[in-house]
VEXDREN-2710 file (C-alpha; in Angstrom, 1 decimal):
% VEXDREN-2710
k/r/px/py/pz
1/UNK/9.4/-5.9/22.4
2/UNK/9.0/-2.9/19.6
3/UNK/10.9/-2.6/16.4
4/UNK/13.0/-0.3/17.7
5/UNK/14.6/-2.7/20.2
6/UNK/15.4/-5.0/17.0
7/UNK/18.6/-4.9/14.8
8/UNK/17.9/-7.0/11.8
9/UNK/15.3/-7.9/9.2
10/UNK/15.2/-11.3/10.7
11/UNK/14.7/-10.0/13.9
12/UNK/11.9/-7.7/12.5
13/UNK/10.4/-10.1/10.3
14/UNK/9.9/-12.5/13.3
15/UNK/7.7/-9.3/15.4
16/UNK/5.7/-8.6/12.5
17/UNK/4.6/-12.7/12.0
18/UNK/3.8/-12.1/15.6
19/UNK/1.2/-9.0/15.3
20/UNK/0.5/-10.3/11.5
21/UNK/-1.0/-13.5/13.9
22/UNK/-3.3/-11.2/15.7
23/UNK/-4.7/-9.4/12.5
24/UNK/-5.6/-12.5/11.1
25/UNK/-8.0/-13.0/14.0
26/UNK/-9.4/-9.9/13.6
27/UNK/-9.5/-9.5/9.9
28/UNK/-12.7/-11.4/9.6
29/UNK/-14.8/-9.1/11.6
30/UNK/-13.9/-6.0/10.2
31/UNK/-14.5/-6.8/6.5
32/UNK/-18.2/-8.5/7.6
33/UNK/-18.6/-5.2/9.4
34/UNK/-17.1/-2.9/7.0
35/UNK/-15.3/-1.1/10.2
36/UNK/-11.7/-0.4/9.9
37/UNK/-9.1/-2.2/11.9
38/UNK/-8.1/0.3/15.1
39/UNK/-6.8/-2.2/17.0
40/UNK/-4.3/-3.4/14.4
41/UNK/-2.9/0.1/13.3
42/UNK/-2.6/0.7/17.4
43/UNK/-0.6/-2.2/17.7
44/UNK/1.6/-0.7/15.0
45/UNK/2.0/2.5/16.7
46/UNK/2.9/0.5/20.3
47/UNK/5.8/-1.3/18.6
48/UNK/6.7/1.8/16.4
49/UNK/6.7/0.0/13.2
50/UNK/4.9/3.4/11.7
51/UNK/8.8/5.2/12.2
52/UNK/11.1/2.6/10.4
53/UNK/11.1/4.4/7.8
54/UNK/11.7/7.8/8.8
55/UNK/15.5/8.3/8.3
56/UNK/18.5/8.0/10.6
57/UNK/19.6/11.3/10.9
58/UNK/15.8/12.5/12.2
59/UNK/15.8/9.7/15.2
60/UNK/14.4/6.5/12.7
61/UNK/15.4/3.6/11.2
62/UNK/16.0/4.6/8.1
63/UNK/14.8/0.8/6.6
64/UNK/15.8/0.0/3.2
65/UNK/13.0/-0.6/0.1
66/UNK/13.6/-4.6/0.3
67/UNK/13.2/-4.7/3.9
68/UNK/10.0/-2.3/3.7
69/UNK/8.6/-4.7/1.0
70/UNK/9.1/-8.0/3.1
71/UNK/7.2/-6.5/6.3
72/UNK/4.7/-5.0/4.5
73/UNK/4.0/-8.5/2.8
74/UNK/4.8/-10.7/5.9
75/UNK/1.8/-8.4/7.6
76/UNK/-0.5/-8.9/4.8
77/UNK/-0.9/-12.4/5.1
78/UNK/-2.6/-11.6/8.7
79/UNK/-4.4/-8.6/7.2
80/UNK/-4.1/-7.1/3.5
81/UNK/-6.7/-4.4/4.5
82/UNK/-4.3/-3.5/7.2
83/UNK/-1.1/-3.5/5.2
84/UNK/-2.1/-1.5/2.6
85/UNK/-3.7/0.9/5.0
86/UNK/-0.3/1.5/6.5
87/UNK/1.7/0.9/3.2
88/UNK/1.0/4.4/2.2
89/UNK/2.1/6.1/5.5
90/UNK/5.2/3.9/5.4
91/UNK/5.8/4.5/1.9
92/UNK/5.4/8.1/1.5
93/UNK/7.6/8.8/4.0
94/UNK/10.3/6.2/3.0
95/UNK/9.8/8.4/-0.4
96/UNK/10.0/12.2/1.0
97/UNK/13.2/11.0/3.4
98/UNK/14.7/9.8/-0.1
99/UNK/14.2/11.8/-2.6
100/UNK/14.6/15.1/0.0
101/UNK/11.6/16.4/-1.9
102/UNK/10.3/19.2/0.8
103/UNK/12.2/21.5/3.0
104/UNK/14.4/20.3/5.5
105/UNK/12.7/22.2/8.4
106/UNK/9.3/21.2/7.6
107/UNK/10.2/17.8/6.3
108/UNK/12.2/17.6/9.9
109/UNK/8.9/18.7/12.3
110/UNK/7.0/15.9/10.1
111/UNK/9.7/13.3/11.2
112/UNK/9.0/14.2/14.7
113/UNK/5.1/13.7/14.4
114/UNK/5.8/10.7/12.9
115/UNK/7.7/9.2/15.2
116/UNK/5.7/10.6/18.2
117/UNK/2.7/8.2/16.6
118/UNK/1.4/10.8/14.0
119/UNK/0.0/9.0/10.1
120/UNK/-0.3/10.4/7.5
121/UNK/-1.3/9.5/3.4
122/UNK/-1.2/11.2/0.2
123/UNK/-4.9/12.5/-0.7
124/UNK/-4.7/13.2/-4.6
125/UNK/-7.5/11.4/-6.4
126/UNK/-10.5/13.3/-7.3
127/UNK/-14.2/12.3/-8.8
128/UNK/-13.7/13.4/-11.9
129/UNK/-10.0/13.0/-12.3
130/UNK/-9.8/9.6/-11.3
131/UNK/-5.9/8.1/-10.6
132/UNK/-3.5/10.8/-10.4
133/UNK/-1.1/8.5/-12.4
134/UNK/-3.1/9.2/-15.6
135/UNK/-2.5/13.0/-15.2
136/UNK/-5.6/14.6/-13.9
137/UNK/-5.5/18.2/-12.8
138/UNK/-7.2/18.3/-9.0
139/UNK/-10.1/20.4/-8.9
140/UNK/-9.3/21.2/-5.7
141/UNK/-8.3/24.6/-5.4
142/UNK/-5.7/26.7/-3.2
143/UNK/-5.8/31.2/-3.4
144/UNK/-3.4/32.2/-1.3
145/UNK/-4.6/35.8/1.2
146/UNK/-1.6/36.7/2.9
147/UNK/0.8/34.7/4.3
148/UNK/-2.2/32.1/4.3
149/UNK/-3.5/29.5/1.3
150/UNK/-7.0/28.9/1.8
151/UNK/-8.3/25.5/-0.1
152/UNK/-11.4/23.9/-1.2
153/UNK/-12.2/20.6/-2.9
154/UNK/-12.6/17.1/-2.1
155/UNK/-10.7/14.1/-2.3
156/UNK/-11.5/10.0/-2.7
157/UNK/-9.8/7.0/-1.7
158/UNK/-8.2/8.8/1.3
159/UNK/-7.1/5.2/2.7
160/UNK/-6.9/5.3/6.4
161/UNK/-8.8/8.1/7.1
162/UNK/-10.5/7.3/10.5
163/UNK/-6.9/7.5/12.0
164/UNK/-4.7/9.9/9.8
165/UNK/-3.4/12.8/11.4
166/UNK/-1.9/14.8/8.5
167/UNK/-3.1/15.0/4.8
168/UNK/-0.6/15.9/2.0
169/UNK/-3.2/17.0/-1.0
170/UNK/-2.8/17.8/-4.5
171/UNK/-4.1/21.3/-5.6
172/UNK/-4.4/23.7/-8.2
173/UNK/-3.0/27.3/-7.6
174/UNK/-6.0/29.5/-8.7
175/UNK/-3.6/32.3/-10.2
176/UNK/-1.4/30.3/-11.9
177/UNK/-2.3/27.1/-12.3
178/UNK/0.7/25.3/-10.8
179/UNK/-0.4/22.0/-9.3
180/UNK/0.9/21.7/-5.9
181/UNK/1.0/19.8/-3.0
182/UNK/0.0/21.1/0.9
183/UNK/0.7/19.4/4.2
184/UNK/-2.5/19.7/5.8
185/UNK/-2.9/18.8/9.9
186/UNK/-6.7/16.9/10.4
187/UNK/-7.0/19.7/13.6
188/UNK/-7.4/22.3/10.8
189/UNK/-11.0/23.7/11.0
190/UNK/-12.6/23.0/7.5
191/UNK/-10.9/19.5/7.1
192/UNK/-13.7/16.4/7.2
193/UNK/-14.0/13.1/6.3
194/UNK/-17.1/11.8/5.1
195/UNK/-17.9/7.9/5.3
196/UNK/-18.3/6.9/1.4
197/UNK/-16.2/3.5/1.6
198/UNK/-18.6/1.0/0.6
199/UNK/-15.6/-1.4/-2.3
200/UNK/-16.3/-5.0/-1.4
201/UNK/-12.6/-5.3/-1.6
202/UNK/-10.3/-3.8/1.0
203/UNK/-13.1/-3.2/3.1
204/UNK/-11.1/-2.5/6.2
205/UNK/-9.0/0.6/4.6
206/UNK/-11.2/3.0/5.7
207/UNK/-10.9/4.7/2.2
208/UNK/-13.5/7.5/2.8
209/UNK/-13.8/11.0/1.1
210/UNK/-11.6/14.1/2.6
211/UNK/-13.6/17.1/2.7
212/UNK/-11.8/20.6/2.5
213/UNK/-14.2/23.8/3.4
214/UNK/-11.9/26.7/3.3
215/UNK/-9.8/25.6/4.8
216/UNK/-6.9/27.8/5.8
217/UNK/-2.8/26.6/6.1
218/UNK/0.5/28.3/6.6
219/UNK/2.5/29.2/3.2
220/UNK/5.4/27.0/4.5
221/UNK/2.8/23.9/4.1
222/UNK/3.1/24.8/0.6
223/UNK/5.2/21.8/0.8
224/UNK/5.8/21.1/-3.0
225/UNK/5.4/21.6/-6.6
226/UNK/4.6/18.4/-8.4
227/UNK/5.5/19.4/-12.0
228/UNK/9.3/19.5/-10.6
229/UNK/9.6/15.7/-10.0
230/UNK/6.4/13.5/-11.3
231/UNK/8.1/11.5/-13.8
232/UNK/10.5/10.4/-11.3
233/UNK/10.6/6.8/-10.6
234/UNK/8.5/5.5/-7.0
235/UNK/10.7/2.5/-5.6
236/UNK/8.3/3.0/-2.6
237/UNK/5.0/2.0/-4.6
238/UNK/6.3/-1.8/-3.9
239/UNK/4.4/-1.8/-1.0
240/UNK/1.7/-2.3/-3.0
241/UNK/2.0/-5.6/-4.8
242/UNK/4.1/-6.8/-1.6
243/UNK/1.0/-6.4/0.3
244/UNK/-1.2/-8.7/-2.5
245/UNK/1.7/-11.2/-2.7
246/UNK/1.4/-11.6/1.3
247/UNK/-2.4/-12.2/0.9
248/UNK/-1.3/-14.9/-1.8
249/UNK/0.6/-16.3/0.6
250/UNK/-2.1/-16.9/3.0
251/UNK/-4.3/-18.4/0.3
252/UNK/-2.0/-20.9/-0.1
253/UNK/-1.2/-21.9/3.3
254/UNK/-4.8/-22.3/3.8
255/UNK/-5.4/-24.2/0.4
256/UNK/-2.7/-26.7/1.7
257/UNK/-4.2/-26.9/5.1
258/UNK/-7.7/-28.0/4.0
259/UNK/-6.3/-30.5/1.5
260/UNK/-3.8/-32.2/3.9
261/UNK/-7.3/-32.6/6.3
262/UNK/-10.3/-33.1/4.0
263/UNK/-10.9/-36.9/3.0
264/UNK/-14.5/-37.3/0.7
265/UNK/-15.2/-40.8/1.5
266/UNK/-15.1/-41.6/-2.2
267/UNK/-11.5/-41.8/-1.9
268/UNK/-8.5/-42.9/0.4
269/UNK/-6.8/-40.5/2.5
270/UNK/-6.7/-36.6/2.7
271/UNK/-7.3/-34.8/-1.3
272/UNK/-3.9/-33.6/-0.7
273/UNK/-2.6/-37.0/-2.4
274/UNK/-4.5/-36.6/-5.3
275/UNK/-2.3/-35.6/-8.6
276/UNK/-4.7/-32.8/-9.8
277/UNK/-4.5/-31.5/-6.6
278/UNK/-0.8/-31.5/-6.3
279/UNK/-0.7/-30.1/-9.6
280/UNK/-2.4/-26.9/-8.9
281/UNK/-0.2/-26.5/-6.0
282/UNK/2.8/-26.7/-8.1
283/UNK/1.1/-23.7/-10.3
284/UNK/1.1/-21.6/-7.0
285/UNK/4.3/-22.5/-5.7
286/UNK/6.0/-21.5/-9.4
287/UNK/3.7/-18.5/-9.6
288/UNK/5.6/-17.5/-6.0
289/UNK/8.5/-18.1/-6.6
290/UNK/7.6/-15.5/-10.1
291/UNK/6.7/-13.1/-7.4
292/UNK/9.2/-13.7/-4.9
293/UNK/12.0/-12.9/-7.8
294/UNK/11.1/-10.6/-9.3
295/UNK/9.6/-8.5/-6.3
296/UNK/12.6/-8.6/-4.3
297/UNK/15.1/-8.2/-7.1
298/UNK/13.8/-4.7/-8.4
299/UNK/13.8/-3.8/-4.6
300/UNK/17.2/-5.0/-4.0
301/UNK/17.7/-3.3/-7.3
302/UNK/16.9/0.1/-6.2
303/UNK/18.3/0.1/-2.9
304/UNK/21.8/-0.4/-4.4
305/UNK/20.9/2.1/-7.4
306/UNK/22.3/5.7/-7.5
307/UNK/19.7/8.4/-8.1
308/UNK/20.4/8.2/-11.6
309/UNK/20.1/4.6/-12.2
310/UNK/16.9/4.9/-10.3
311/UNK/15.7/7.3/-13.3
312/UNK/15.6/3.9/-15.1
313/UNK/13.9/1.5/-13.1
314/UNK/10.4/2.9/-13.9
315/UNK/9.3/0.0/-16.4
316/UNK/11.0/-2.6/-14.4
317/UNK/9.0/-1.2/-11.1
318/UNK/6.0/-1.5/-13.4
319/UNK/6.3/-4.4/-14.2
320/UNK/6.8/-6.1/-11.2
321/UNK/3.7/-4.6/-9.6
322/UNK/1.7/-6.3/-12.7
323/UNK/3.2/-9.7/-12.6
324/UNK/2.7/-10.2/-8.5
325/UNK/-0.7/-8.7/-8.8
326/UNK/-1.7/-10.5/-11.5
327/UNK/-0.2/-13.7/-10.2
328/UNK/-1.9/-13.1/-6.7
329/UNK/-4.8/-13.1/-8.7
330/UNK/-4.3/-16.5/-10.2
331/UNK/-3.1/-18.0/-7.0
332/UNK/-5.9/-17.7/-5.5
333/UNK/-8.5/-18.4/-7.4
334/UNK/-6.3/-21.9/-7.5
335/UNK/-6.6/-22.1/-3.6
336/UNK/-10.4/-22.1/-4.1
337/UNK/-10.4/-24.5/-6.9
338/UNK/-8.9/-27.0/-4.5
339/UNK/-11.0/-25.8/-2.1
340/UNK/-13.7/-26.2/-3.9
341/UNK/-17.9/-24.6/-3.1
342/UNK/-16.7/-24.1/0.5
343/UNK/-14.1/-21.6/-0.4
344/UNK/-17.2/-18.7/-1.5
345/UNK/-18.7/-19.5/2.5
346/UNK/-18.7/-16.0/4.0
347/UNK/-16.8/-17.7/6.4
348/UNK/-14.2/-18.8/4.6
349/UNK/-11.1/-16.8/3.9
350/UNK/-10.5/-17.5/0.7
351/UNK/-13.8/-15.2/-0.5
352/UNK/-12.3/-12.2/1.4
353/UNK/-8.7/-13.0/0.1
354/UNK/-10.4/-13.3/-4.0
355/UNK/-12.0/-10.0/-3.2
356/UNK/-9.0/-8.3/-1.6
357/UNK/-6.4/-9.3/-4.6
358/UNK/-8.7/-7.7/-7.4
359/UNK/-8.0/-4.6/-5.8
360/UNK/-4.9/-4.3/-6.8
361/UNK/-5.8/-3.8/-10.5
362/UNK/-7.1/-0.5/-9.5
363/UNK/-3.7/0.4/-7.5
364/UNK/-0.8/2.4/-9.2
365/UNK/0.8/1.8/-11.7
366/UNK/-2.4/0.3/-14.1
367/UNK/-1.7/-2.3/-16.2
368/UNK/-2.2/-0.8/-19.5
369/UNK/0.5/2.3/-19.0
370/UNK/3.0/-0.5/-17.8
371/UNK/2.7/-2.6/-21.0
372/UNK/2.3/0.9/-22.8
373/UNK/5.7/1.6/-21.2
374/UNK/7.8/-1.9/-21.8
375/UNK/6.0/-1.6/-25.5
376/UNK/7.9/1.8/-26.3
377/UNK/11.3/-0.3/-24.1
378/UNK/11.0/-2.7/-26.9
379/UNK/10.2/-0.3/-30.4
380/UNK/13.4/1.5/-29.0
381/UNK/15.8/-0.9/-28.6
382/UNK/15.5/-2.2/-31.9
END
């Protein structure tokens, strides 16, 4: 069965717990090994989860935000590595199909890659300009000879490199300075990657360096100009703190399962029983439920919003990738106090899970612009 033979979320849900199973089994292996999970992003491709997103009217789904958000986090607590791998393809192109940001032809032919297997991610951060949500300009450069623009430059934390196929990067017109974005195919000559993941968190997202040696693309690839719509609001970013609440999730399945079975002989009966124990469940259950809530309201939220409304959601979007991340964060760290010394084992789960959630700190929005933002919310409405 593929997610194209499905016709609800339930129905979809129920497939992804399926494959989210399998890359639970793998997940281990790849973040001791540092590798990057194939097998898992194949398996996403087979059952054409990597086109839901792509809208109706160009052979997809079309899925909505909230039910984007609850598969990208129902596969995270299998693999987070893997979810937030594919997050971005499924994101960005949730995004383009939305805001009808590039030109319907080329937007159109990507639609058909897409759902003919073909990922793609967004490569914008640079060395010295750091996130792209702080305002950097790319020292990446594009001069356009001809009907050709010929680019140099390199990019980081181009997640899911070993298996992208297409490459939308951030660029700086050398004539003008207009910062614009290029669809680049991998098959170009000039494009490389160039192994340089080495985070101990997320170590399966294959986040490596994209090299670009002139490197020579059509003007129609000239896809868009980013000063036209980079203060809009980015429903699709959700995919990021719904892939850190599913690896909270798994934390605390696993922190129930070890108490309900461990019994110190120093007391009666599994730990499971014991208040202090039940008491830091609690703390994770309410902290989920704080996720869950406020998560899936902003995503509900937007998907009944008009473009307008949308304008507004920014602070609110914000917010809720701070609260589940931070709350991730927390949760887990409670798994492993129940769990106790076993839970920093390099065989244990919960050490990969710890090191997995502090990533999203470094994931967009930061922190200290969302509080800068609900701040000025606050001065203003007085």
């Amino acid at each position: 069965m593929n997610f194209y033979e499905t016709s609800s979320i339930e129905e979809r849900l129920v497939l992804m717990e399926e494959l989210s199973k399998q890359f639970s089994q793998r997940a281990h292996q790849v973040d001791l090994d540092g590798s990057f999970p194939y097998e898992n992003i194949q398996d996403l491709k087979k059952t054409r989860y990597t086109a839901l997103t792509v809208p109706t009217k160009f052979g997809g789904k079309g899925i909505s935000l909230y039910e984007l958000v609850r598969l990208q986090e129902k596969m995270a607590e299998g693999d987070g590595a893997t979810s937030l791998s594919i997050g971005w393809h499924m994101g960005i192109v949730f995004n383009l199909s939305e805001k009808e940001l590039w030109n319907e032809t080329v937007f159109a032919e990507l639609c058909e890659k897409v759902l003919s297997g073909h990922l793609l991610n967004s490569a914008q951060t640079e060395p010295k300009t750091g996130s792209p949500t702080r305002g950097g300009r790319p020292e990446t450069t594009a001069k356009k000879i001809g009907d050709e623009w010929i680019i140099n430059g390199r990019k980081t934390y181009t997640t899911m490199s070993p298996m992208l196929d297409l490459f939308i990067v951030s660029a700086t017109i050398h004539e003008s300075n207009e910062v614009v974005n290029f669809l680049i195919p991998r098959t170009t000559q000039g494009v490389e990657i160039e192994e340089t993941w080495d985070s101990i968190a997320m170590r399966g997202t294959g986040s490596h360096d994209l090299i670009l040696k002139n490197v020579q693309v059509p003007n129609q690839y000239l896809v868009e100009k980013l000063n036209d719509h980079d203060k809009k609001t980015n429903g699709w970013l959700l995919h990021i703190p719904a892939c850190y609440l599913g690896i909270a999730k798994s934390a605390k399945k696993y922190a129930i399962e070890f108490a309900s079975s461990y019994s110190p002989n120093s007391i009666t009966g599994p730990i499971i029983e014991l208040p202090n124990v039940q008491n830091r469940l609690g703390e994770i259950e309410l902290l989920l439920m704080q996720c869950e809530y406020f998560l899936y309201g902003v995503a509900k939220q937007w998907d009944f919003s008009n473009d307008q409304e949308k304008l507004k959601l920014g602070p609110a979007l914000g917010a809720a990738k701070l609260t589940v991340t931070n709350n991730a964060i927390k949760i887990v760290d409670l798994a492993m106090r129940i769990v106790g010394a076993q839970s920093l084992s390099l065989k244990n789960p919960l050490q990969r899970y710890y090191r997995d959630v502090r990533a999203g700190l470094h994931n967009p929005p930061m922190d200290d612009m969302t509080l800068k933002s609900l701040a000025t919310i606050s001065i203003n409405n007085q």
